[in-house]
C-alpha positions as CSV (number, residue, x, y, z in Angstrom):
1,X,23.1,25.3,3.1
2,X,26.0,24.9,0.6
3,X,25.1,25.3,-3.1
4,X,27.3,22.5,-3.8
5,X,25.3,20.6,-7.0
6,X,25.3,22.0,-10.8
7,X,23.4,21.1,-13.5
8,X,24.6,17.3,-14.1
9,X,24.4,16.8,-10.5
10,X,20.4,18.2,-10.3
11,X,20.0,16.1,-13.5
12,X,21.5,12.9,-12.1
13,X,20.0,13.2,-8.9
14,X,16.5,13.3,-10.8
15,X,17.2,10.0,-13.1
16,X,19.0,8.3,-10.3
17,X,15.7,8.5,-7.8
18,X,13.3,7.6,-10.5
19,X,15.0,4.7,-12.0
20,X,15.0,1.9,-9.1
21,X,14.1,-1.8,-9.4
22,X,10.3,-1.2,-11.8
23,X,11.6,-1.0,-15.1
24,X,13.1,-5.0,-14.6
25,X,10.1,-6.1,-13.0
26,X,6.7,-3.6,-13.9
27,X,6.3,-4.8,-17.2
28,X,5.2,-8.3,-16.5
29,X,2.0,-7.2,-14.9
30,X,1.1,-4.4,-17.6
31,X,1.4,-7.4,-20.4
32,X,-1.1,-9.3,-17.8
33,X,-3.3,-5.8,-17.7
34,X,-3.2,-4.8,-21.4
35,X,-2.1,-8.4,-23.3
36,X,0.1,-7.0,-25.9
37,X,3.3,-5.3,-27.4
38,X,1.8,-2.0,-28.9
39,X,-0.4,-1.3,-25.9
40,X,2.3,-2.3,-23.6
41,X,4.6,0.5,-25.6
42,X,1.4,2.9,-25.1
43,X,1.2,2.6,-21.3
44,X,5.0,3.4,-21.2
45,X,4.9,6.4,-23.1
46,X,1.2,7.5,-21.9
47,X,3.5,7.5,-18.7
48,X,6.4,9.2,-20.0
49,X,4.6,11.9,-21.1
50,X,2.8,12.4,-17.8
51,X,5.3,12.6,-15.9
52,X,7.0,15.2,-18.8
53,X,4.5,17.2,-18.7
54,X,4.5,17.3,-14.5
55,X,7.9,18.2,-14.9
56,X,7.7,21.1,-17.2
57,X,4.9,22.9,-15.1
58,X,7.4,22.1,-11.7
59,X,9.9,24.3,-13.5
60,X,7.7,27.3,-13.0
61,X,7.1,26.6,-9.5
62,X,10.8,26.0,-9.1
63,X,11.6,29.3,-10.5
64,X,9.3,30.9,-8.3
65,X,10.4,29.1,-4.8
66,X,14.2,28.5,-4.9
67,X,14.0,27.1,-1.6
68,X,14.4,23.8,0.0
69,X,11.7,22.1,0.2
70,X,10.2,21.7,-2.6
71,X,6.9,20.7,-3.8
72,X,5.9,21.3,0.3
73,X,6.6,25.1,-0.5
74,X,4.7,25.3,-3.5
75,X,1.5,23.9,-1.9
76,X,1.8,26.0,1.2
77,X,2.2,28.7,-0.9
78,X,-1.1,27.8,-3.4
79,X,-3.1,26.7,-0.7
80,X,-2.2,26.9,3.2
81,X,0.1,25.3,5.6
82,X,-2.2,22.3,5.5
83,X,-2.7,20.8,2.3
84,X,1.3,21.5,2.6
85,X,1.7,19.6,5.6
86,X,-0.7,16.4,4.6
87,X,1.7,16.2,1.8
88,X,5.0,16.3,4.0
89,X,3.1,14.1,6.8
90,X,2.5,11.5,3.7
91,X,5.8,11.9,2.6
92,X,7.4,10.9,5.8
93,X,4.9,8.2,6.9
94,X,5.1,6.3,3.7
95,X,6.2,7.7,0.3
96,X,9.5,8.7,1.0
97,X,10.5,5.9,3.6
98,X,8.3,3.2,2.0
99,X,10.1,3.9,-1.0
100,X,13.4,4.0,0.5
101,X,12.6,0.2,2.4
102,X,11.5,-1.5,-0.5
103,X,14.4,-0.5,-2.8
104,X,16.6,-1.2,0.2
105,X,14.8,-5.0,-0.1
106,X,14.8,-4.7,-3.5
107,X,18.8,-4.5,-3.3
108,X,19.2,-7.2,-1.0
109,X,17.0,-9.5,-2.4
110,X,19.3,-9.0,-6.2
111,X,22.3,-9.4,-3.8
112,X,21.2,-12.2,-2.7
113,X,21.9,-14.0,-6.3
114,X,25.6,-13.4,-5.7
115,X,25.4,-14.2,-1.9
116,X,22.5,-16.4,-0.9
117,X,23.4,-15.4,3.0
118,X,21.3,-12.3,2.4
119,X,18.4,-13.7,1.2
120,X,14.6,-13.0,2.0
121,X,14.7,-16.9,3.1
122,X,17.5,-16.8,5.0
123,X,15.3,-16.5,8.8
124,X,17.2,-14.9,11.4
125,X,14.8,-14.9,14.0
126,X,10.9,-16.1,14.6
127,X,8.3,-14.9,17.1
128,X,4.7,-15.4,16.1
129,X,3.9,-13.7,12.8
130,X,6.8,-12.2,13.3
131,X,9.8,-12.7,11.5
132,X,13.2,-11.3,10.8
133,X,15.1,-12.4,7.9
134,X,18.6,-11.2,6.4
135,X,17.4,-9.5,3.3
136,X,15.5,-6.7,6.2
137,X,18.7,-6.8,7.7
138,X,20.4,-5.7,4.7
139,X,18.3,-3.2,3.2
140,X,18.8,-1.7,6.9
141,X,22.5,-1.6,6.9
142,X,22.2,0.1,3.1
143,X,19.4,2.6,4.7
144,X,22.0,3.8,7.6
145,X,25.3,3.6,5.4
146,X,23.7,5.9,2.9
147,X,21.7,8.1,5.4
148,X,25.8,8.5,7.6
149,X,27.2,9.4,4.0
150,X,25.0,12.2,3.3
151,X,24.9,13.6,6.8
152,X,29.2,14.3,6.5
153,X,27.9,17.1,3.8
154,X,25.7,17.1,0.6
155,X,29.1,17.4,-1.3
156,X,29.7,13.4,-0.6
157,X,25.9,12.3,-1.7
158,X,26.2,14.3,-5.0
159,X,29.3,12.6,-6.0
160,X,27.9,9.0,-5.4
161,X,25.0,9.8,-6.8
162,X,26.2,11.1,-10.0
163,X,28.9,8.3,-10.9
164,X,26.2,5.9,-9.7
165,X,23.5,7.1,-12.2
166,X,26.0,7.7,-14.9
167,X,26.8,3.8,-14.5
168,X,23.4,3.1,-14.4
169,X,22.6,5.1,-17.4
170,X,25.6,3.3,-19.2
171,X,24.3,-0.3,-17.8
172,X,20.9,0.1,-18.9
173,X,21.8,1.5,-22.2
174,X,24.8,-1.4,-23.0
175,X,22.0,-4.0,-21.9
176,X,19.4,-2.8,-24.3
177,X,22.0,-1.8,-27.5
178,X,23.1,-5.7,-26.5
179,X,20.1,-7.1,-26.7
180,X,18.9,-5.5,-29.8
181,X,22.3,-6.5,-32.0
182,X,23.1,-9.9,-30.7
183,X,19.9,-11.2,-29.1
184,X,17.4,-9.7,-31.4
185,X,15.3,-12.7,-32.5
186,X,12.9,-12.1,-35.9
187,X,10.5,-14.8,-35.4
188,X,9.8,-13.5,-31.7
189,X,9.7,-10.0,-32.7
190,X,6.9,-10.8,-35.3
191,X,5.2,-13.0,-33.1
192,X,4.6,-10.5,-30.5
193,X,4.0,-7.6,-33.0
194,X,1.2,-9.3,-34.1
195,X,-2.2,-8.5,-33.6
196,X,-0.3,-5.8,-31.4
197,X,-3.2,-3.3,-31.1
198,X,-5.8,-5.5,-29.9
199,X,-6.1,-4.5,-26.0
200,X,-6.5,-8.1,-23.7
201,X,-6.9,-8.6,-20.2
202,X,-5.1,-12.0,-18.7
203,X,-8.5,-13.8,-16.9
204,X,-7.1,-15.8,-14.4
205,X,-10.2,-18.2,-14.1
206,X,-10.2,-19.3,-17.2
207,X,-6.5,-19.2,-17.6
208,X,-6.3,-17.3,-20.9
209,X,-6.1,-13.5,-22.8
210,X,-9.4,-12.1,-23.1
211,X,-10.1,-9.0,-25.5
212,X,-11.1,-5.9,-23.5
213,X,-12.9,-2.5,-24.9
214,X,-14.7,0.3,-23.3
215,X,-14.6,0.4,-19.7
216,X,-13.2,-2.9,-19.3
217,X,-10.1,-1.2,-21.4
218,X,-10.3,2.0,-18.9
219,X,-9.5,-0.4,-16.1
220,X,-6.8,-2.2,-17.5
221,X,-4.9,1.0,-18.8
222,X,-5.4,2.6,-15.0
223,X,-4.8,-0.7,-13.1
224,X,-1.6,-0.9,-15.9
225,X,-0.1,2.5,-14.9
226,X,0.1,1.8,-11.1
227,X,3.5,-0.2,-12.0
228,X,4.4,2.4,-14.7
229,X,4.1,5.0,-12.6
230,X,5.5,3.7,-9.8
231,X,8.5,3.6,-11.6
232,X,8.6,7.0,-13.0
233,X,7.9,8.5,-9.4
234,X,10.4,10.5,-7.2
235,X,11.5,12.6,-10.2
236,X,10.3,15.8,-8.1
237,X,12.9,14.7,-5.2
238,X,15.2,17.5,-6.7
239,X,12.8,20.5,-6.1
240,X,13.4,19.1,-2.0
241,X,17.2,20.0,-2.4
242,X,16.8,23.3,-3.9
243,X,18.3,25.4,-1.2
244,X,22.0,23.3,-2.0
245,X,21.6,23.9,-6.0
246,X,23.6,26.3,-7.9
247,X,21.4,28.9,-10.1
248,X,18.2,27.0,-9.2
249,X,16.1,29.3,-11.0
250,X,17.3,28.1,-14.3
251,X,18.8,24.4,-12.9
252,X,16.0,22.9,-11.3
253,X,13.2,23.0,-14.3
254,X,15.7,22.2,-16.8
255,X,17.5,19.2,-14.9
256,X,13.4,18.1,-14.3
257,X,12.8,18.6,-17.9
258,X,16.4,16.4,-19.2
259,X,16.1,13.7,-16.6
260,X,12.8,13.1,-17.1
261,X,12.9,12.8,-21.1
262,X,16.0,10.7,-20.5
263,X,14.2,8.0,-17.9
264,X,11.2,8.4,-20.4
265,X,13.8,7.5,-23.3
266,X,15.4,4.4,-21.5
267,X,12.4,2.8,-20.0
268,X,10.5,3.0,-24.0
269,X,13.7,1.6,-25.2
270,X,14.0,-1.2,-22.4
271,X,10.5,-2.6,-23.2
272,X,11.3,-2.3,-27.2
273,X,14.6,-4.9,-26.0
274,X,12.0,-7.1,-24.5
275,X,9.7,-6.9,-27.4
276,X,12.5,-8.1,-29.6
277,X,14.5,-11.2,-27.0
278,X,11.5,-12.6,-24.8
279,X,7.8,-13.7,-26.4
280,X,4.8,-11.4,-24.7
281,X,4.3,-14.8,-22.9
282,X,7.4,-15.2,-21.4
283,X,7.1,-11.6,-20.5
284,X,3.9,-12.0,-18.7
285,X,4.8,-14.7,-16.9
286,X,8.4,-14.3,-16.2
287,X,9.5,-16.1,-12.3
288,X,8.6,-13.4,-9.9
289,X,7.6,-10.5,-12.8
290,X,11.4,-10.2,-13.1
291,X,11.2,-9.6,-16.9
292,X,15.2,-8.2,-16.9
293,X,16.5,-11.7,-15.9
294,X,14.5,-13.2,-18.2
295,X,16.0,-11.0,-21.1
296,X,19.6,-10.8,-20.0
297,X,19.2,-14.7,-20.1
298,X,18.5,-14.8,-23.3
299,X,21.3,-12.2,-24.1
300,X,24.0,-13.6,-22.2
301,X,22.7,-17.3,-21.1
302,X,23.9,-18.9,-17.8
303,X,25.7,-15.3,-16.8
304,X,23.0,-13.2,-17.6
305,X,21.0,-13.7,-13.9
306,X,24.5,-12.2,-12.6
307,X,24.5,-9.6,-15.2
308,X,21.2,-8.3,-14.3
309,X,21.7,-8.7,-10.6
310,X,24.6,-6.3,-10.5
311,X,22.5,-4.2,-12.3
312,X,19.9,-3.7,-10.0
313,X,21.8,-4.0,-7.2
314,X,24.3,-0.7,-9.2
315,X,20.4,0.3,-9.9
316,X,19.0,0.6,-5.7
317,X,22.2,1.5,-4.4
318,X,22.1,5.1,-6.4
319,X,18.2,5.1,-6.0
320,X,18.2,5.0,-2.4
321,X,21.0,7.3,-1.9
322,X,18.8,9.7,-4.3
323,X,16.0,9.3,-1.7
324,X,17.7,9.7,1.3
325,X,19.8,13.2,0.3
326,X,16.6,14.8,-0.7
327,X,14.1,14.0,1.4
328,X,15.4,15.0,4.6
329,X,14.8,18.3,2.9
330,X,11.3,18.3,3.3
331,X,11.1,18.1,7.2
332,X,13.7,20.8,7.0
333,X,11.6,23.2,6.1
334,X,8.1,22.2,8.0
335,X,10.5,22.3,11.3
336,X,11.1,25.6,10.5
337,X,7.4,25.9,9.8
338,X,6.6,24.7,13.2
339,X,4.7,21.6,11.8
340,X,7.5,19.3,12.5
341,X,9.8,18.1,15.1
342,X,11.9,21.4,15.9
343,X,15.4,19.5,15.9
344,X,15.0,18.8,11.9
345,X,14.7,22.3,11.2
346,X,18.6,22.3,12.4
347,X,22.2,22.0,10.6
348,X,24.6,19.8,11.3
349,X,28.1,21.3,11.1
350,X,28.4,20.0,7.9
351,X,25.8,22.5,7.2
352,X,23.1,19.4,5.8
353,X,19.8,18.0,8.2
354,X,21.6,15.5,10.0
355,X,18.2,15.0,12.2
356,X,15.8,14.5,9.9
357,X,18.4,12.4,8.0
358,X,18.2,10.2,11.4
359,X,15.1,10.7,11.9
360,X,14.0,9.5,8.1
361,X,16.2,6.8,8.5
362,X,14.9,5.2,11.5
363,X,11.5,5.2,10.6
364,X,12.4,3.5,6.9
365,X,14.6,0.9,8.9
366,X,11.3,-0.4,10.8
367,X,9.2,-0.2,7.5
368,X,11.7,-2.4,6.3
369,X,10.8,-4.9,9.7
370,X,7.1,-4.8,8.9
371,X,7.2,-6.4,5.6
372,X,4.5,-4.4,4.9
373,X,6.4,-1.7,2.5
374,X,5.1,-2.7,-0.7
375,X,1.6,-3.0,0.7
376,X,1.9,1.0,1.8
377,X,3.2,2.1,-1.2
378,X,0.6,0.5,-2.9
379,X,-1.9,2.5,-0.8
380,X,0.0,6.0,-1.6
381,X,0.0,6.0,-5.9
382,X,-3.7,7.6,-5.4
383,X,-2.5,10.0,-2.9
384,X,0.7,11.0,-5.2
385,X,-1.3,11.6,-8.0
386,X,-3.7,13.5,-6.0
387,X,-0.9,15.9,-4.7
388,X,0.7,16.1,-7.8
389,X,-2.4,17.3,-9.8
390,X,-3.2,20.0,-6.5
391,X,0.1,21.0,-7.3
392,X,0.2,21.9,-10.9
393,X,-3.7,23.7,-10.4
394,X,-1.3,26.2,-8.2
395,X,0.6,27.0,-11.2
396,X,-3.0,28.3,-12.3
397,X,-3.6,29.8,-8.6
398,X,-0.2,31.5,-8.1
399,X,-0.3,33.2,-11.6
400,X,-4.1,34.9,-10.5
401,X,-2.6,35.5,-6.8
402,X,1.2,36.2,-6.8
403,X,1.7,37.9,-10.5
404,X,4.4,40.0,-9.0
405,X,6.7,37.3,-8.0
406,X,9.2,37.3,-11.1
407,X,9.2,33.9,-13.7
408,X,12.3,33.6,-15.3
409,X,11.0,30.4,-16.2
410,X,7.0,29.4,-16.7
411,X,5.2,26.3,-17.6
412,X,5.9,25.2,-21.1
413,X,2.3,24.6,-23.3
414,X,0.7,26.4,-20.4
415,X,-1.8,26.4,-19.8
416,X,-3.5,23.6,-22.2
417,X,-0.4,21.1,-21.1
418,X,-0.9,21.6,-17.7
419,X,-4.6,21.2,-17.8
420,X,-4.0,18.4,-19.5
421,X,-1.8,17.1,-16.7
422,X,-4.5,17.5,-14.2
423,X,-7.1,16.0,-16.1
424,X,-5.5,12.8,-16.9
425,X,-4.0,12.3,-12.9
426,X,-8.0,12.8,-11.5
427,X,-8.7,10.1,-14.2
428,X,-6.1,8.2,-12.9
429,X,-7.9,8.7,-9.9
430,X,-11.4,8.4,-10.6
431,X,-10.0,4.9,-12.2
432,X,-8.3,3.5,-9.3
433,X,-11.4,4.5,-7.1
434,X,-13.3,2.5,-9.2
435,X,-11.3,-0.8,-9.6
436,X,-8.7,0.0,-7.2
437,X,-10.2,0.4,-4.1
438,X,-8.3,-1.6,-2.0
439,X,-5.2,1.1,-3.1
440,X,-7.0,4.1,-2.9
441,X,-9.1,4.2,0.6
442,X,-6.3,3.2,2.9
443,X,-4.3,6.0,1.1
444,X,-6.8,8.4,2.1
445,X,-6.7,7.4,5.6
446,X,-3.0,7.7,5.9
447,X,-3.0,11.0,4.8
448,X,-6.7,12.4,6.7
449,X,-4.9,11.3,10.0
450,X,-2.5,14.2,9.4
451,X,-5.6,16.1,10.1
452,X,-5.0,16.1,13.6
453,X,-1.4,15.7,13.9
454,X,-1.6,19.1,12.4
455,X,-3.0,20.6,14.6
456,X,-1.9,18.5,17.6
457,X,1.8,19.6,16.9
458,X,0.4,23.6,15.7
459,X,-0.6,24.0,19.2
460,X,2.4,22.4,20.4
461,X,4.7,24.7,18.7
């Protein structure tokens, strides 16, 4: 593989695929969950520095395993080729193309406010429950532009996906700076800064905010951070491309370290814009949880739904082409593992995985027929979290069983912030067991039917 991305380009590639369509929508339902500014601040950076503190540990691992890959080789490598595959088997079946289907919706349906054509209600075809409609047909036609783009060479994804974030960065940052000096209104700000502290549920019988404590409060903040964390996900896509990075040793922890604290740093400061242009109610009830249009409306009045569109549409674009150049990665590497299809463990002759691109992309292209893509990804957050905190305990594992493998890098606060990680995701957990259930079992299930598959293509190969 070429080593063909620096530092800006490992650093863009990890805000681009974390910052999708969440942080215009996610915030209506954690004002629902938590019923007020400060806590609704709280959940954001509670999730900031979560995903901070993943990142830091990663670097360690990334040190360690230059290779593409990823977080697959750092499990196989703590654990066994099992755990490692479950997690590349859940990556393929859902996480990765889930995620690459609904922001491929997601930009449709915002493209949709400049050409209506596109839109989710726009039915193209009808048989039973069945239905086809142009958004799906749209999101596909992003899926295989982007997928043919970054199979004529890595050198062609890294571009777009570096002006595209920059824009995005810019965008986001112009939007909220906007909002604060010209839309900043005193009388809303105070209003929704009042009583900021006191944690409320919305109860939806009785159609009003009730005050929450205790274990009541423990659901709310966990059922809260599904959205939050959804939106912060994907930031460890650049450990997949490591094998086409430039000094990765030193590259890969600190472009997971900067892109991180920058995502964590725009989505605070997005939510503080909010706060100070749109009251909590209009936040918790915005049309269709799409908080951004709301705001940019008040910002920039009849244009603002356009404003925001572009945007998000800006916003998808660079997401999915984030998702699609690294993943591919992943199956890579199992090919060459024997625990995946043997023709994605091949180059192209532009020296990138044009199979598993294919591959990735035809199986995200009939997620995006089923409709059903936000319902998986739903059913994955446990799993994620799960496979995140099994990997940062091999940061533990790997120093007791490979010491001799040399660190250039290791896990910053280590090892109280890593702990500290891992007890906070298996809360998580614990949490969505509890008063999540319908997310969490059929997440399990997904991934324990890689059990077999295992072992069905082991013996194959």
């Amino acid at each position: 593989m070429k080593k063909e991305l620096g530092l800006l380009d490992a650093t863009m590639l990890v805000v681009g695929s974390m910052i999708g369509s969440g942080i215009f929508i996610v915030s209506a339902d954690i004002v629902r969950q938590v019923g007020s500014a400060g806590w609704l601040i709280i959940i954001w950076l509670l999730t900031g520095a979560i995903t901070l503190t993943a990142a830091l540990s990663y670097g360690e691992l990334s040190a360690m395993f230059p290779k593409a890959g990823g977080q697959y080789v750092y499990l196989r490598e703590a654990y066994n080729r099992l755990i490692a595959f479950l997690y590349g088997w859940a990556l393929f079946a859902v996480v990765q193309t889930g995620t690459i289907a609904a922001v491929g919706v997601a930009f449709a349906k915002f493209t949709a406010y400049l050409f209506p054509a596109v839109s989710d209600e726009h039915i193209l075809y009808q048989y039973n429950i069945f239905q086809l409609n142009a958004a799906q047909i749209t999101a596909i036609a992003v899926i295989v532009l982007l997928t043919w783009l970054n199979t004529r060479g890595v050198k062609n994804g890294k571009i777009l996906q570096t002006v595209l974030t920059i824009v995005k960065i810019l965008s986001l940052g112009g939007l909220t700076i906007l909002g604060l000096i010209t839309a900043f209104k005193s009388e809303i700000w105070n209003l929704n800064w009042t009583d900021a502290w006191t944690p409320k549920t919305w109860d939806f019988s009785g159609e009003m905010f009730v005050n929450i404590s205790g274990a009541a409060l423990f659901a709310a903040i966990v059922s809260a951070m599904v959205g939050s964390l959804f939106s912060s996900d994907a930031w460890n896509n650049v450990t997949f491309i490591a094998g086409e990075i430039r000094n990765p040793e030193r590259n890969i922890g600190l472009s997971l370290f900067l892109g991180t604290l920058i995502v964590t740093v725009i989505y605070v400061s997005t939510n503080v814009m909010y706060l100070a242009t749109v009251s909590l109610q209009d936040i918790a009830f915005a049309p269709a949880d799409r908080v951004a249009v709301v705001a940019s409306h008040a910002i920039f009045g009849n244009v603002g739904t356009v404003v925001i569109a572009v945007m998000i549409m800006i916003s998808t674009f660079g997401c999915d082409n984030g998702l699609i150049l690294s993943g591919a990665r992943v199956y890579y590497t199992m090919a060459n593992d024997g625990v995946f299809f043997k023709q994605a463990g091949k180059l192209n002759r532009f020296e990138v995985p044009g199979w598993g691109l294919w591959a990735q992309c035809v199986w995200a292209s009939a997620l995006c027929l089923t409709g059903k893509y936000g319902d998986l990804l739903n059913y994955v957050i446990f799993v994620v979290l799960i496979f995140y905190a099994l990997t940062i305990i091999g940061v533990f594992i790997l120093r007791k069983k490979r010491p001799d493998i040399p660190r250039t890098y290791k896990a910053f606060g280590y090892p109280v912030l890593p702990a500290i990680y891992v007890i906070a995701a298996f809360s998580i957990c614990i949490g969505l067991l509890i008063y999540q259930p319908t997310f969490t079992w059929p997440g399990l299930i997904i991934v324990l039917m890689g059990i077999p598959v295992y072992y069905l293509i082991g013996n194959k190969n």
